[in-house]
C-alpha positions as CSV (number, residue, x, y, z in Angstrom):
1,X,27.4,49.6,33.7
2,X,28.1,49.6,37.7
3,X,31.2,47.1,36.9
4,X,32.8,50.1,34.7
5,X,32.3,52.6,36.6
6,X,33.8,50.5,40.0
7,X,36.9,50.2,37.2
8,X,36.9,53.8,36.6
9,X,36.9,54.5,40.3
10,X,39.7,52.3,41.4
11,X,41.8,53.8,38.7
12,X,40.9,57.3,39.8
13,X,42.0,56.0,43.1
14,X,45.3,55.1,41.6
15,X,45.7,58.8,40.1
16,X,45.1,61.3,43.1
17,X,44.2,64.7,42.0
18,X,43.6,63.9,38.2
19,X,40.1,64.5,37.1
20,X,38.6,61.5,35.5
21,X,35.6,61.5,32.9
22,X,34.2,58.1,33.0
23,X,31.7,57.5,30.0
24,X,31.5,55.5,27.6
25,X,32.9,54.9,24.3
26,X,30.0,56.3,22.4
27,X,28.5,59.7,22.5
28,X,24.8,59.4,22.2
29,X,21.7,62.1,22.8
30,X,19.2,61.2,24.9
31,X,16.9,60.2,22.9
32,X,19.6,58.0,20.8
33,X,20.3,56.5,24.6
34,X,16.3,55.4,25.1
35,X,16.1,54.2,21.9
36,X,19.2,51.7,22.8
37,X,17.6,51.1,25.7
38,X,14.3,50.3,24.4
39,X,15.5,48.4,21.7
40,X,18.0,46.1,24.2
41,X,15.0,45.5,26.4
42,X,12.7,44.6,24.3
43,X,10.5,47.7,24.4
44,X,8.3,49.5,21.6
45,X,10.7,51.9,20.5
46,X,8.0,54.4,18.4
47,X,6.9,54.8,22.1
48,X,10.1,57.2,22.7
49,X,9.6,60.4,21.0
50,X,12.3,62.9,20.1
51,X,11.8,66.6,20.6
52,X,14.4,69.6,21.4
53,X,15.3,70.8,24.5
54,X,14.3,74.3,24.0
55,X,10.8,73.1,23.6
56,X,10.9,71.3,27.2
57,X,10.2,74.1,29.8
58,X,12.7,73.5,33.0
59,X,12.9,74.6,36.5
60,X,16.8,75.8,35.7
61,X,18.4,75.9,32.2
62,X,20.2,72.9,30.9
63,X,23.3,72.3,28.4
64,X,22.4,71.2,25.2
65,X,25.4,68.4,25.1
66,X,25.8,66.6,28.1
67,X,28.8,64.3,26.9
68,X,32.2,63.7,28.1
69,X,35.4,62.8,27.0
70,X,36.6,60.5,28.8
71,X,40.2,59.9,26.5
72,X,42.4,61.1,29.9
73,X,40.9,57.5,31.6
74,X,41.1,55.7,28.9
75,X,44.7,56.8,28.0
76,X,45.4,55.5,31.8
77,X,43.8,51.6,30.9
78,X,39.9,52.9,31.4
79,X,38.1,50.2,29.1
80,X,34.1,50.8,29.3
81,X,32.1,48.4,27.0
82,X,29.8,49.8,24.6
83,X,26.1,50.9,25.3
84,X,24.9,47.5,23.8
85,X,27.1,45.6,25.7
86,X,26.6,47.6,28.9
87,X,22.5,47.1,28.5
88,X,23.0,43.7,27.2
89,X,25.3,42.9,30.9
90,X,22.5,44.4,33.2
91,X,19.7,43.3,31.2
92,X,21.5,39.8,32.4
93,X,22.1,41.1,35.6
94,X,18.2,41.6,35.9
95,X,17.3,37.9,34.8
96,X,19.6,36.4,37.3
97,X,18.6,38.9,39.6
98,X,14.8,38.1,38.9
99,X,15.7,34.0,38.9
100,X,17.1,34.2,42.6
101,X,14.0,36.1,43.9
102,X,11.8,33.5,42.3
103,X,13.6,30.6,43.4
104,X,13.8,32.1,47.1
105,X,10.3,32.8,47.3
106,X,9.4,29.4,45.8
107,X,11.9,27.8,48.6
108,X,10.6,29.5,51.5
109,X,7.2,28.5,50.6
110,X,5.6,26.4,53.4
111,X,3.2,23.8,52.9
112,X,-0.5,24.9,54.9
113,X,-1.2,22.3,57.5
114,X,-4.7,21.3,57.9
């Protein structure tokens, strides 16, 4: 979530020259991650289908585990919510998002003259 990661940043700012892992508290796979996603969204989740890596062909090879720890931020006051509350804050983020465009569009709306 952007707000967590602006968080992170300013406290990297605050520690020059100390590298700084920000992820979340969770440590998910992929295909864990789209299934959040899909099911915080709304979305058919059987539509998401695992598989392994080593069956995927790539242009360059590819870690197996992507994850971080990110304990050296959070020891220094790093504080990421979760991956449901992160999707659940820009699913909000969306709808108000969504709301303004509407409501702009519907303002600015002129009435044909005949």
């Amino acid at each position: 979530y952007v707000d967590d990661v602006a968080a992170g940043l300013l406290l990297a700012l605050d520690h020059p020259g100390t590298l700084l892992h920000l992820g979340g508290p969770e440590r998910l796979s992929r295909y864990e991650f789209g299934v959040k996603m899909a099911e915080v969204f709304g979305l058919d989740i059987h539509l998401i289908q695992s598989c392994r890596q080593a069956d995927v062909t790539m242009a360059a090879p590819r870690p197996r585990d992507v994850s971080v720890n990110s304990q050296r931020a959070m020891d220094l006051g790093y504080s990421p919510r979760g991956i449901d509350d992160g999707l659940k804050a820009i699913g909000h983020s969306i709808a108000i998002l969504k709301k303004g465009i509407r409501d702009s569009l519907l303002r600015n709306r002129q009435p044909t003259s005949s």
